[in-house]
C-alpha positions in Angstrom: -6.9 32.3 -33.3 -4.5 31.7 -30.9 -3.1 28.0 -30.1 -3.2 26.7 -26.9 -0.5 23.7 -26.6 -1.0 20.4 -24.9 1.4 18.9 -22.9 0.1 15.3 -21.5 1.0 14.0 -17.9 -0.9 10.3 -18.5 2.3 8.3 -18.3 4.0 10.3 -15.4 1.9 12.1 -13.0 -1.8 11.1 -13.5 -0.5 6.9 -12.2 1.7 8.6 -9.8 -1.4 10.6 -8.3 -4.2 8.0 -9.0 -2.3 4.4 -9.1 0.8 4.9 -6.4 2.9 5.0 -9.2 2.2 1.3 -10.3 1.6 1.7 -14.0 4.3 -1.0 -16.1 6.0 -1.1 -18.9 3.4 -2.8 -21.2 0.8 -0.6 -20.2 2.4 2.3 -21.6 3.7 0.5 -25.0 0.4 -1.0 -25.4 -0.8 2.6 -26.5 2.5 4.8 -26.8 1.9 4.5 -30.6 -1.6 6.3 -30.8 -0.1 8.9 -28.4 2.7 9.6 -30.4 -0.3 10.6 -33.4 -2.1 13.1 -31.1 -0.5 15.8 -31.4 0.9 17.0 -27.9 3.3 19.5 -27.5 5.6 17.1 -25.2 4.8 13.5 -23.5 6.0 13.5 -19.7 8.2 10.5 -19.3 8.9 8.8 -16.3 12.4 9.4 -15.5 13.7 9.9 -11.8 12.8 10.1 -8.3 9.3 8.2 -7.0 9.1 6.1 -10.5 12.3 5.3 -10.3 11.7 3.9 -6.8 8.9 1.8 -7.1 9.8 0.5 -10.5 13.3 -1.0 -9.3 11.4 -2.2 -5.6 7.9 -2.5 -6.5 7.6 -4.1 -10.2 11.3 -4.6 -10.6 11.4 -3.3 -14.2 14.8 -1.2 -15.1 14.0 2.5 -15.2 16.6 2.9 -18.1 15.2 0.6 -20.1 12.2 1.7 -20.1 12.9 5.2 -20.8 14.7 3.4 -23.8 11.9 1.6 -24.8 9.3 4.4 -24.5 11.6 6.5 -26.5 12.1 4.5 -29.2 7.6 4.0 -29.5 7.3 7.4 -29.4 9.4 9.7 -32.0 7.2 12.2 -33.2 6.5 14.1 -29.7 9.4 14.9 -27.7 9.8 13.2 -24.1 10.9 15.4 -21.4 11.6 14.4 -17.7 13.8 15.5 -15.2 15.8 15.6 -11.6 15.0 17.1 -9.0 17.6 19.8 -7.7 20.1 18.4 -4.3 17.7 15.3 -3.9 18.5 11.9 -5.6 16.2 8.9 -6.1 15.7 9.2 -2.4 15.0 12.4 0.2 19.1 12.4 0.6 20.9 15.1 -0.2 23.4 13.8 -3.3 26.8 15.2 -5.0 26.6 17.5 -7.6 27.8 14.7 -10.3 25.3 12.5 -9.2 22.3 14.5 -11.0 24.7 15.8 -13.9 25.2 12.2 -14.6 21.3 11.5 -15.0 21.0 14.0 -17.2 23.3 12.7 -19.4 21.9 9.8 -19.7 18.4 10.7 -19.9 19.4 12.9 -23.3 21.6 10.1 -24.3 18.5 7.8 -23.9 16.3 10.0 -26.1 14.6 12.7 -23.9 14.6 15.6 -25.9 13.2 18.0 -23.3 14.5 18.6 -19.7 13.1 20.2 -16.4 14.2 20.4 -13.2 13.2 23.0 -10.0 14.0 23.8 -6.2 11.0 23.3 -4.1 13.0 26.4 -2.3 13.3 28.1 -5.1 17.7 28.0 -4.8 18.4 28.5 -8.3 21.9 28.1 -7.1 20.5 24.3 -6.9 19.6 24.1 -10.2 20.9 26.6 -12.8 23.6 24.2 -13.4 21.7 21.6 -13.7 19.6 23.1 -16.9 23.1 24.9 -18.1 24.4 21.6 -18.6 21.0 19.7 -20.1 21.1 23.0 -22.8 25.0 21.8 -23.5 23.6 18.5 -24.3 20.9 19.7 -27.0 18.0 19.2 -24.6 15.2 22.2 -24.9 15.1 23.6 -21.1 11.9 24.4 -18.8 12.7 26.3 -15.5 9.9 24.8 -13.2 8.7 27.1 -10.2 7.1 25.3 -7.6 3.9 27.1 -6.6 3.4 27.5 -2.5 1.2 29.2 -0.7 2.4 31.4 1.9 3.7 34.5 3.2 6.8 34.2 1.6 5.5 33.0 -1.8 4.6 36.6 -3.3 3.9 37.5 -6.9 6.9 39.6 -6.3 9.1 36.5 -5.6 7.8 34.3 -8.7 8.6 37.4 -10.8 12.1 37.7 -9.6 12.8 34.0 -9.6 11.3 33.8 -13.5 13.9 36.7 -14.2 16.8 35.2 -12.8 16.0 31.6 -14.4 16.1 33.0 -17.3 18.8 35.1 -16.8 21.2 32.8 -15.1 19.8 29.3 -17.1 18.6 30.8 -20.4 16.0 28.1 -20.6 13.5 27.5 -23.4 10.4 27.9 -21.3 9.2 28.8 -17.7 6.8 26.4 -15.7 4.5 27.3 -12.8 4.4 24.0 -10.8 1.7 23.5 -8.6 2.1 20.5 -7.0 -0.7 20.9 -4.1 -3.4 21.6 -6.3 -3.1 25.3 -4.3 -3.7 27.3 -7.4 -7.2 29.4 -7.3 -8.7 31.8 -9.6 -8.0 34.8 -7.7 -4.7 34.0 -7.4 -3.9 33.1 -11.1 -5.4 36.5 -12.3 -2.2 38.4 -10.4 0.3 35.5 -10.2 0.5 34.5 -14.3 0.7 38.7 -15.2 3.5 38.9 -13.1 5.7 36.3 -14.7 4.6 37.0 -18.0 5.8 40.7 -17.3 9.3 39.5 -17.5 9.0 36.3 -19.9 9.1 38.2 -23.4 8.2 35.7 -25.7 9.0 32.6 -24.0 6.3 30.2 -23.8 4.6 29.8 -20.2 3.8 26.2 -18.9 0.6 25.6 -16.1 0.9 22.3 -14.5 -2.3 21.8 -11.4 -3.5 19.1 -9.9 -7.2 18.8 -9.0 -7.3 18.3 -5.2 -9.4 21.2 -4.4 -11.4 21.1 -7.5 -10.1 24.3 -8.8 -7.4 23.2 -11.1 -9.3 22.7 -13.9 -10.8 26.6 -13.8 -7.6 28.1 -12.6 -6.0 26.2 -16.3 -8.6 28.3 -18.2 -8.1 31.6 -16.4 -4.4 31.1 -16.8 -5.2 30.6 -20.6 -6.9 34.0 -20.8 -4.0 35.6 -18.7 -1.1 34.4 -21.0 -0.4 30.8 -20.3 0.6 29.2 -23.5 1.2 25.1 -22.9 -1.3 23.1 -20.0 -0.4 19.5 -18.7 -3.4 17.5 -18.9 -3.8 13.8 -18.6 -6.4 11.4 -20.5 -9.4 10.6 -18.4 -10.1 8.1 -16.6 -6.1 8.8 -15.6 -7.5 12.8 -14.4 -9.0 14.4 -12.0 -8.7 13.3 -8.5 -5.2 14.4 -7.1 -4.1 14.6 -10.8 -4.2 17.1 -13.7 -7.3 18.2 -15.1 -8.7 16.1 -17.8 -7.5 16.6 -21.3 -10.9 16.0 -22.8 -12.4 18.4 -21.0 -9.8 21.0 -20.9 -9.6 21.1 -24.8 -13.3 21.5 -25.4 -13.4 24.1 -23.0 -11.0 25.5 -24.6 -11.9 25.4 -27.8 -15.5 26.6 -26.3 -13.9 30.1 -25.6 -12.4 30.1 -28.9 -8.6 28.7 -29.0 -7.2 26.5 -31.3 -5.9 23.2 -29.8 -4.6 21.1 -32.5 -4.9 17.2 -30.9 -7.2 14.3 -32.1 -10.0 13.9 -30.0 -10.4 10.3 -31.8 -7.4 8.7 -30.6 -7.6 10.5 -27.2 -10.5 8.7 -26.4 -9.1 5.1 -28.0 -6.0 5.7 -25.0 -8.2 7.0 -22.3 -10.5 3.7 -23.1 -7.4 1.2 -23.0 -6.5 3.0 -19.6 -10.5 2.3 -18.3 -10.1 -1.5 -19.3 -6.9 -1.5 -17.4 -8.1 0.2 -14.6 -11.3 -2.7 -14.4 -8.8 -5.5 -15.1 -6.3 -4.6 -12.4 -8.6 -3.1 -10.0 -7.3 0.4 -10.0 -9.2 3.8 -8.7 -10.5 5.7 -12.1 -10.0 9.4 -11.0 -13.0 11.7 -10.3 -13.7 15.3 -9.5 -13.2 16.3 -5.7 -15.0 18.1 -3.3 -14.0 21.6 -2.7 -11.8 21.0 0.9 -10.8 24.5 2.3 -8.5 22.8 4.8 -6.8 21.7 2.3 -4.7 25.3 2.2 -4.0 24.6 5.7 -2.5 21.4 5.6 -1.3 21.6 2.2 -0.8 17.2 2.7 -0.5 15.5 -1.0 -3.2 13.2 -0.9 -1.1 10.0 -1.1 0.6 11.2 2.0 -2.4 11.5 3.8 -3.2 7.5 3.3 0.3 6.7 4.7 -0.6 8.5 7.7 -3.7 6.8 8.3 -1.9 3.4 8.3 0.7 4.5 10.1 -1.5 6.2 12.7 -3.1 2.9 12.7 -0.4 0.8 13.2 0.4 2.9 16.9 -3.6 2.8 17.7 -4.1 6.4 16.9 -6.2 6.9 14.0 -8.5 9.2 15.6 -5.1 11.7 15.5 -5.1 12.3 12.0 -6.7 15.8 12.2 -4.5 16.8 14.9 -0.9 15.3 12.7 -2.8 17.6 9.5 -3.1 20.3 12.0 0.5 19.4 13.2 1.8 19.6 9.5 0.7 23.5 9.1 1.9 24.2 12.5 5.6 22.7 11.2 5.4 24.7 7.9 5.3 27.9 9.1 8.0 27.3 12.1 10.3 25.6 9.5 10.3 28.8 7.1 7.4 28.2 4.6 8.7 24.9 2.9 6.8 23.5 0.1 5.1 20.6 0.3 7.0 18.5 -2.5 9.2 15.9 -2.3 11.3 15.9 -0.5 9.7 18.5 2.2 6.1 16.9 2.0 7.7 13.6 3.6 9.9 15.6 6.1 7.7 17.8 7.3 4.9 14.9 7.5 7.5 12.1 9.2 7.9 15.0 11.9 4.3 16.1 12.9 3.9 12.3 13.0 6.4 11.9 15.4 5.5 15.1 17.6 1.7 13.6 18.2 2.6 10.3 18.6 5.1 10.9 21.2 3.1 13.4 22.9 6.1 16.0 22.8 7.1 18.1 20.0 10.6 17.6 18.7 11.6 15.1 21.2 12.6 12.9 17.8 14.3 14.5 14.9 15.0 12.8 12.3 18.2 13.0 10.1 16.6 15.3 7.0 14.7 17.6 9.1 17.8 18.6 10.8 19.9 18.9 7.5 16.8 20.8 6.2 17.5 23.3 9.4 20.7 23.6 8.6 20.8 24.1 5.5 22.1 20.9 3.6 18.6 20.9 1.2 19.5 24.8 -0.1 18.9 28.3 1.3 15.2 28.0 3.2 13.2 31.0 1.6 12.3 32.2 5.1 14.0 31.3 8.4 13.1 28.8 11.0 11.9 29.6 14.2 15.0 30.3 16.7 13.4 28.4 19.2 12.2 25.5 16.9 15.5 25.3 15.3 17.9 24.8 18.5 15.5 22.2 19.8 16.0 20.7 16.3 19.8 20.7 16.5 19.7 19.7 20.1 17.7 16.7 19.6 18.9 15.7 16.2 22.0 13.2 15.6 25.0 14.8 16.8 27.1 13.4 13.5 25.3 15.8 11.2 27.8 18.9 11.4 26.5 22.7 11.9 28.0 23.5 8.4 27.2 21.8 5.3 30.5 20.3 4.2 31.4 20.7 0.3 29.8 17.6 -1.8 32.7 15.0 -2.6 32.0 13.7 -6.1 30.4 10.3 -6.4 30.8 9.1 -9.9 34.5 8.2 -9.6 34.1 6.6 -6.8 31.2 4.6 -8.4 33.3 4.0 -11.5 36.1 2.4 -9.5 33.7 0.4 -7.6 31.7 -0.8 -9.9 34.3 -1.9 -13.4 32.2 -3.8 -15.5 29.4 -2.1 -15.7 27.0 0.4 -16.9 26.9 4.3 -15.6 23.4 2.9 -15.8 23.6 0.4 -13.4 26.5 2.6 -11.4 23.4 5.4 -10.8 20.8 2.8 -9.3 23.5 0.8 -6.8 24.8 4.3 -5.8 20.8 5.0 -5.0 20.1 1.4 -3.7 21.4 -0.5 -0.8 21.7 -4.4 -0.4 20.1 -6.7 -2.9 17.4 -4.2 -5.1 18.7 -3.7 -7.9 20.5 -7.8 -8.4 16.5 -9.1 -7.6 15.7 -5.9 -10.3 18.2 -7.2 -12.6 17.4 -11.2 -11.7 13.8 -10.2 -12.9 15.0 -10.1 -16.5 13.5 -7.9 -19.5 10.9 -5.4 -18.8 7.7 -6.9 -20.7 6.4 -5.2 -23.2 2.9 -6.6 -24.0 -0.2 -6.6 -22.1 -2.5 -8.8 -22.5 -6.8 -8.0 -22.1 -7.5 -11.6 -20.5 -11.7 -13.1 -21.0 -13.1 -13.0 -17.7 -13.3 -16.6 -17.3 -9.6 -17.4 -18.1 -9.0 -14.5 -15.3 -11.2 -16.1 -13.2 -9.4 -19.7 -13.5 -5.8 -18.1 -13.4 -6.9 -16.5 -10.2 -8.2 -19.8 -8.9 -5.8 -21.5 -9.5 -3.0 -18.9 -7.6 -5.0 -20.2 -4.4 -4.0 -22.7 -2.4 -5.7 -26.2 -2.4 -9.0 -25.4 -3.6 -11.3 -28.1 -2.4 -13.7 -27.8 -4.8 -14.3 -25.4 -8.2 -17.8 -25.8 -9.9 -18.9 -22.9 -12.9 -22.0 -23.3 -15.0 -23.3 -21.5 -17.7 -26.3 -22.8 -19.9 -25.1 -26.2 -20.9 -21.6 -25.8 -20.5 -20.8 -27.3 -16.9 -17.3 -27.4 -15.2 -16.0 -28.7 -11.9 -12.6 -28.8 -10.7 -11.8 -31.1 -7.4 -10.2 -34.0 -6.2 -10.3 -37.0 -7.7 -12.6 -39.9 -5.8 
C-alpha cells in the first residue's frame, strides 16, 4: 500500500488562520511532547514573518527562544520553518543578508527543515536563499504559491518546479495554496504537470479550507501523485485553515493508503487545544460555506475583518463589497499578484484607499509603488500602462524609478549593536522604538499553562475589575460574599 505522509500545521498556520496568531509559548509545550510521538512527517514551527510580529508586540515573548524551546520538546519530528523571499518581518523590502542571516539561525536553533517561496514566483528571489539553507544541513522544500489567474498556467508551475529544482536542488517541491483557491478540476491537471518533471522527489499539498474544497482537492491530489498533506488537529482546522487531520487520515485510509500516525494521541492534543479554546474564548474552526466570490476577491479571511473595522472607523461599512470588488479590479491591473503576504495587504491597503477617497489612485502608498516598480521581484505579468504612471505620478517622489542594489545590513547591525546577540541584532533591525526593550523587559517566555476551576477563574476575573461593590456566589450550603466592610 502506498504511504501517504503527514505533515502537521497546528502550531503555525491553523492559530494564525483561526486565533490571529495569538497562540503562546505554554500552549504549545503543554502538548509538544505527545506531538512529537505521532508520527508526522515534519511539525511546522513558527519561525518568521506574522508570528514573529505579534509575538514580540502582541504577547511579548522572544521568537528565538521559543523556536529554542520548541525545539528542544520536540526531537523525534523535524521542525521546519522558513522566510519569505525580499520581505522581512514586515511588507519592506530587506538586504539580501538580512534573510541569509535568519536562516542561520533558525538551523543553528534546531530547525531541521527549511522552506521559503516568491509569491511572484522570482526564483531569482529565492534560489539563494534554499542554496544556502542546503549548505547548512537543512532538507530543502521549494514552495510554489498557487494563484488563480491568467497568468498562473499548468504550464508555468511546471516550468517553475523544473527550474527550482534545477537551480536549488531542493529535497521536495510544495504547492502552496494560500487562498484556499485549489478545486478539484483544477488539481486533476495542475498536480500531473509538476509531477511530470519531479522524478522521485516527494510532492507537498498545503490548502486552506475557505471555500470548503480543500479538504477534497487533498484527496484528489493523493490519487494524482501527491505524497506529504499539511493538516492541522481539529478543533485548530477547518475554517480558513488546513483541513482536519482526523478527518483527512481516515479518509485516507478509507481509499486504502497507509498513514502511519496515532490516532490516540491526536485526539489527546486536539482535546487540550478544545479546553484552551473554552478557557481563553477562542473561535474552534468549522467547515465553510461554499462562497464563489471568493475566486473573485481572492481576500484572506483575516483581511476581510480588518477591512470591516477599518471601513467602520470612516463610516463606510456598507462599502465592503465594493473595496472586495475593488481588490479584483487591482489584481488584474497590477499584473496577477498573489494574494499572500506581502501583496494581500498591498493590494487590500489600496482598494481601501481608492473607495474611501472616492478616486482611484489619488493615494499610493510606499509598497504599491515599489511593487510597480519592481523593488518586490519581476511581476509575472505587467501592470497596466495607464495604472502604472498614475501610480508613479502619485506615489512619493523619493522612491527612485530603478531599484538600487541592496546595501548589506548585518555589518551595519553588528557595529551598532556590540554587545549583543545576531538574535537580538535581527528583531531591532526589524523593530523601531521601544518593542523589542518592553519584549525583552517582559522576561522569560513561560512555559506552563495552567487549566484553572471555573470558580477560581471566576474570582481572578473579579477581582481584575475595578472596585466591585458587591460580590455574592452561592452554591448548596457553601455561601460567599465579597464587599465592603460596614
Amino acid at each position: 500500500m502506498t504511504e501517504i505522509k503527514v505533515i502537521d500545521t497546528t502550531l503555525r498556520d491553523a492559530h494564525q488562520s483561526l486565533w490571529a496568531t495569538r497562540m503562546t509559548t505554554a500552549m504549545m509545550l503543554s502538548v509538544a511532547a505527545r506531538m512529537d510521538r505521532i508520527g508526522f512527517e515534519a511539525i511546522d514551527l513558527p519561525s518568521g514573518n506574522v508570528h514573529v510580529d505579534v509575538g514580540v508586540r502582541y504577547l511579548k515573548e522572544n521568537p528565538w527562544e521559543k523556536v529554542r524551546l520548541l525545539c528542544q520538546a520536540i526531537t523525534r519530528t523535524p521542525m521546519f520553518g522558513g522566510v519569505l523571499s525580499r520581505s522581512g518581518v514586515g511588507f519592506h523590502v530587506v538586504p539580501d543578508d538580512i534573510p541569509l542571516l535568519w536562516i542561520e539561525r533558525l538551523v543553528a536553533n534546531g530547525m531541521r527543515r527549511f522552506r521559503t517561496f516568491d509569491p511572484l514566483a522570482d526564483l531569482d528571489s529565492i534560489v539563494p536563499l534554499l542554496r544556502f539553507a542546503k549548505g547548512l544541513g537543512a532538507y530543502t522544500i521549494g514552495a510554489l504559491a498557487f494563484g488563480h489567474s491568467p497568468v498562473h498556467t499548468d504550464e508555468l508551475y511546471m516550468q517553475k518546479t523544473k527550474e527550482l529544482i534545477e537551480r536549488a536542488g531542493v529535497d521536495a517541491i510544495m504547492l502552496k495554496d494560500a487562498g484556499g483557491l485549489l478545486t478539484p478540476d483544477r488539481i486533476r491537471t495542475l498536480v500531473p504537470a509538476m509531477k511530470k518533471v519531479m522524478g522521485k522527489l516527494p510532492l507537498e499539498l498545503h490548502s486552506h479550507c475557505i471555500t470548503g474544497l480543500a479538504p477534497l482537492v487533498y484527496l484528489e491530489g493523493v490519487k494524482l501523485g501527491v505524497d506529504h498533506v499539511h493538516t492541522s488537529i481539529a478543533p485548530l482546522a477547518n475554517g480558513e485553515a488546513q483541513p482536519a487531520t482526523q478527518t483527512i487520515v481516515r479518509n485516507l485510509r478509507g481509499m486504502g493508503y497507509t498513514v502511519n500516525v496515532d490516532d490516540a494521541l491526536i485526539d489527546e492534543v486536539g482535546e487540550h487545544f478544545r479546553r484552551i479554546a473554552v478557557q481563553e474564548g477562542k473561535p474552534l474552526g468549522v467547515p465553510l460555506e461554499y462562497d464563489a466570490f471568493h475566486f473573485e476577491h481572492q481576500v484572506p479571511g483575516g483581511m476581510q475583518s480588518n477591512f470591516r473595522f477599518q471601513l467602520a472607523q470612516a463610516g463606510l461599512s456598507h462599502k465592503l463589497d465594493e473595496v472586495l470588488h475593488e481588490c479584483a479590479r487591482i489584481r488584474g491591473e497590477l499584473g496577477w499578484p498573489i494574494m499572500i503576504t506581502p501583496f494581500s495587504q498591498i493590494v487590500g491597503t489600496q482598494a481601501v484607499l481608492n473607495v474611501v477617497h472616492g478616486e482611484r489612485y489619488r493615494i499610493v502608498p510606499d509598497e504599491v509603488k515599489k511593487y510597480a516598480l519592481g523593488y518586490y521581484g519581476k511581476l509575472l505579468a505587467p501592470a497596466d500602462p495607464d495604472v502604472r504612471d498614475r501610480i508613479i505620478a502619485n506615489g512619493s517622489q523619493s522612491i527612485p524609478l530603478e531599484p538600487p542594489p541592496p546595501e548589506p545590513a548585518v555589518p551595519g547591525l553588528r557595529k551598532k549593536y556590540p554587545n549583543v546577540s545576531d538574535e537580538e541584532r535581527l528583531l531591532r533591525y526589524s523593530y523601531a522604538g521601544t518593542q523589542v526593550d518592553e519584549m525583552l523587559a517582559a522576561g522569560p517566555i513561560q512555559t506552563e499553562y495552567y487549566f484553572e476551576k471555573p470558580i477560581v477563574r471566576l474570582l481572578n476575573e473579579l477581582a481584575k475589575r475595578r472596585k466591585p461593590a458587591r460580590i455574592y456566589i452561592e452554591k448548596g450550603s457553601t455561601r460567599l460574599e465579597l464587599g465592603p466592610a460596614r
